[in-house]
C-alpha positions in Angstrom: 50.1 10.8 50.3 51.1 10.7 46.9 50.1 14.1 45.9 52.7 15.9 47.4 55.2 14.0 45.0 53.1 15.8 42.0 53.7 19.2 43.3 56.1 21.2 41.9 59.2 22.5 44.2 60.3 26.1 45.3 63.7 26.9 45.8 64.0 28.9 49.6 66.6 30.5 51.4 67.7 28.2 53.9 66.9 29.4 57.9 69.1 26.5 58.8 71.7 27.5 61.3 74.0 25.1 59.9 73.7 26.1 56.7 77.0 26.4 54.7 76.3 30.0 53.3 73.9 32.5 52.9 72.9 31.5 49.5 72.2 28.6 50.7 68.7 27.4 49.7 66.0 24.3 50.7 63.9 22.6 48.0 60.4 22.4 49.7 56.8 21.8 47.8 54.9 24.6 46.6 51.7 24.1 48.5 50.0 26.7 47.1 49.8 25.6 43.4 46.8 23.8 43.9 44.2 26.9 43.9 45.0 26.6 40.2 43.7 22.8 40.2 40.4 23.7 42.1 39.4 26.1 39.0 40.2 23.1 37.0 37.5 21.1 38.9 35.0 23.6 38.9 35.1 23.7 35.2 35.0 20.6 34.8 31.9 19.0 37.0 31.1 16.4 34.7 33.8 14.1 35.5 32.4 13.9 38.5 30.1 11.6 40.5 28.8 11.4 43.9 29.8 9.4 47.0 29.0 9.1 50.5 31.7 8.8 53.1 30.4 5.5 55.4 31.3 4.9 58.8 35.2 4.7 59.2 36.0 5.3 55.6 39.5 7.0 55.3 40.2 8.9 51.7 42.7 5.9 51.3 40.2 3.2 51.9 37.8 5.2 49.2 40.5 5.5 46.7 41.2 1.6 47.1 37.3 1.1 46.8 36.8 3.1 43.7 40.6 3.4 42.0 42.2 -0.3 43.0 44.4 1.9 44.0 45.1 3.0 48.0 47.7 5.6 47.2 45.2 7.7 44.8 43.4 9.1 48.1 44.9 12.7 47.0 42.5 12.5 44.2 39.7 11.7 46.8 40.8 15.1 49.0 41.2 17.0 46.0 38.3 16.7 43.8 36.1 16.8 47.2 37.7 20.8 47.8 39.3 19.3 51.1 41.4 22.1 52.5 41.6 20.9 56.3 40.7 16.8 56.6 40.6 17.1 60.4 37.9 19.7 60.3 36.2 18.9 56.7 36.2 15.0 57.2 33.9 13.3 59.1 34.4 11.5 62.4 33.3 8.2 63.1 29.7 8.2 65.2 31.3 7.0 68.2 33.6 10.2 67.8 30.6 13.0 67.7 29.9 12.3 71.5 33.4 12.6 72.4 33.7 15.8 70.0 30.7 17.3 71.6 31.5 16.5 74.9 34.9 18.4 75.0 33.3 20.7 72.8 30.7 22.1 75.5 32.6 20.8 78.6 30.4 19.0 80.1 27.2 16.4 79.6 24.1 19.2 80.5 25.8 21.8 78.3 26.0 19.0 75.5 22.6 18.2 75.6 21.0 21.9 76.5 18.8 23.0 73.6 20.6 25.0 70.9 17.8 25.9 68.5 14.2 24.5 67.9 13.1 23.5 64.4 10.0 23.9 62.7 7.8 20.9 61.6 5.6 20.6 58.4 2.2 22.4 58.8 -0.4 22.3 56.3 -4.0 23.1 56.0 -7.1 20.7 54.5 -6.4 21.7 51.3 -2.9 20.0 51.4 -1.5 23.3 51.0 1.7 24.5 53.2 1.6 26.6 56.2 4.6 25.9 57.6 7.8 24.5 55.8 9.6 21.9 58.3 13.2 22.6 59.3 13.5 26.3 59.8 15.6 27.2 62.5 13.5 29.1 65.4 13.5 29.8 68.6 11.5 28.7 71.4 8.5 31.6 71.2 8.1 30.6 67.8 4.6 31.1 67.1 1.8 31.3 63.9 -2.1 32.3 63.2 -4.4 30.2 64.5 -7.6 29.0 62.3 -10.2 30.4 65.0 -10.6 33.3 62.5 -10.6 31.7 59.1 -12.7 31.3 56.3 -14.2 29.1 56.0 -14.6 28.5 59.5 -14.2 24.7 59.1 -10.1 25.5 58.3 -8.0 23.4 60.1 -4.4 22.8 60.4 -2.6 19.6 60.4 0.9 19.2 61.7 2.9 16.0 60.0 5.8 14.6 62.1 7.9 11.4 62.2 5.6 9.8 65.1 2.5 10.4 62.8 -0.2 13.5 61.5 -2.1 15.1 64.1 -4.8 17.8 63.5 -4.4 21.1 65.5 -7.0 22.7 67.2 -9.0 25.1 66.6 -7.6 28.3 68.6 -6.6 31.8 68.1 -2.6 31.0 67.6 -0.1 27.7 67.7 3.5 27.7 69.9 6.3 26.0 70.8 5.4 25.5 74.1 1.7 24.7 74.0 1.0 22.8 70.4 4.8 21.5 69.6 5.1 23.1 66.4 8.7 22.9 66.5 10.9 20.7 67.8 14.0 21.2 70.1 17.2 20.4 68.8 20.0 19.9 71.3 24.1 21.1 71.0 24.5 17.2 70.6 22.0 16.4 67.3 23.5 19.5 66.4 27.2 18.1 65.7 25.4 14.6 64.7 23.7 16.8 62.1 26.6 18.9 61.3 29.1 16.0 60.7 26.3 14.4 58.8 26.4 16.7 56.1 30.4 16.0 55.5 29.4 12.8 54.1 28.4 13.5 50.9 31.4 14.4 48.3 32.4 14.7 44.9 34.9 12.0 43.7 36.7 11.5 40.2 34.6 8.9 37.7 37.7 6.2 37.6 38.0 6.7 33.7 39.4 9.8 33.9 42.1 9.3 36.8 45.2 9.0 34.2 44.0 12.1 32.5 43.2 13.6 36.1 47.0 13.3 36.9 48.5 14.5 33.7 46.1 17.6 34.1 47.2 17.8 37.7 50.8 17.6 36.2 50.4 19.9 33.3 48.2 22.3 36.0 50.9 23.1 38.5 54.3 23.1 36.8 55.8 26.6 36.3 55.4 28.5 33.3 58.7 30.5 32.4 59.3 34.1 34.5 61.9 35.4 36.2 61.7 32.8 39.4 61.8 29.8 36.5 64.7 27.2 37.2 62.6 24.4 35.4 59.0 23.5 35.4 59.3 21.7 38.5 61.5 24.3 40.3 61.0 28.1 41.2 63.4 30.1 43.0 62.7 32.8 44.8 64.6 36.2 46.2 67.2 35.5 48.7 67.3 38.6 51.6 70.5 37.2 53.1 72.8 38.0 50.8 74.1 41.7 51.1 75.7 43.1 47.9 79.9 44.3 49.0 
């Protein structure tokens, strides 16, 4: 990934065993530098545009697709706040099952219910009862229209299979009317890696001035660990003063 060649380097004492000394130090990357970038990005949200990750898409396959440019896919990670791809990234559909599967250990745990959600309910003057897609549980219940005024109230519960008018009755449930449907630990991941899709990505005119920024952002400004603006040092504890 060519972002780690944009981060700045920190001078460490070496834990080699075959080091020569004990001022002996490695030059690694300074990881951390890039919490000053994401302030950047949050300042800056208009550069940014919106993308959904399809089926299989890899940040270097979206960074081809959008930049010309395959080896750009540290933009793509960055400007999306991507702190751990294997859990932030979303798996393939084929994937979820597997996922789930070793997840809940086995195929009746996978698909036991994990929450019911509420569908819309409203009453015959169009006017909402029930929102749809509150999380509930499986007594879930509501006010029936029995005692309302006027007594011709009714209640209509719209779902994906079609509208159906609920009876008239002193209260609606789960169980007995389906005013909620049950969601199992399965649709729950489908769900759940669902909403990974959607990210932020870098509008392509702004990609040079992106990695000038990006250069400008996490260089060292002079203190008393500056070597140079790509290097930092930092306190050596091996070395014992005679």
């Amino acid at each position: 990934m060519g972002y780690f060649r944009e981060l700045p380097d920190i001078a460490y004492q070496s834990p080699l065993l075959h080091k020569n000394s004990s001022r002996d130090f490695l030059l690694i990357k300074n990881i951390f530098r890039r919490t000053k970038l994401y302030d950047f990005l949050e300042s800056n949200v208009t550069l940014l545009n919106t993308f959904t990750i399809g089926d299989g898409d890899r940040p270097d396959t979206i960074a081809e697709e959008l930049y010309g440019d395959a080896t750009l896919d540290y933009i793509v990670v960055l400007v999306a706040g991507i702190t751990n791809i294997t859990n932030e990234w979303p798996l393939q559909d084929y994937q979820v099952y597997d996922y789930a599967l070793e997840k809940y250990g086995s195929e009746t745990e996978m698909n036991a219910i994990r929450y019911h959600e509420t569908l819309e309910i409203i009453d015959d003057q169009g006017r909402q009862i029930v929102p749809p897609n509150l999380i509930v549980d499986a007594d879930f219940k509501i006010d029936g229209t029995v005692n309302k005024f006027p007594s011709s109230t009714r209640y209509t519960l719209k779902a994906l299979t079609g509208d159906r008018q609920l009876d008239d009755k002193d209260e609606f449930t789960v169980a007995t009317d389906n005013i909620a449907r049950a969601v199992t630990n399965l649709e729950y991941e489908y769900t759940e890696n669902e909403k990974k899709r959607e990210i932020n990505v870098l509008n392509r005119g702004y990609i040079q001035l992106f990695i000038n920024d990006l250069r400008d952002i996490v260089k060292y400004d002079k203190s008393s660990s500056y070597i140079s603006k790509n290097i930092a040092g930092t306190e050596n504890t091996n070395v014992v003063n005679p």
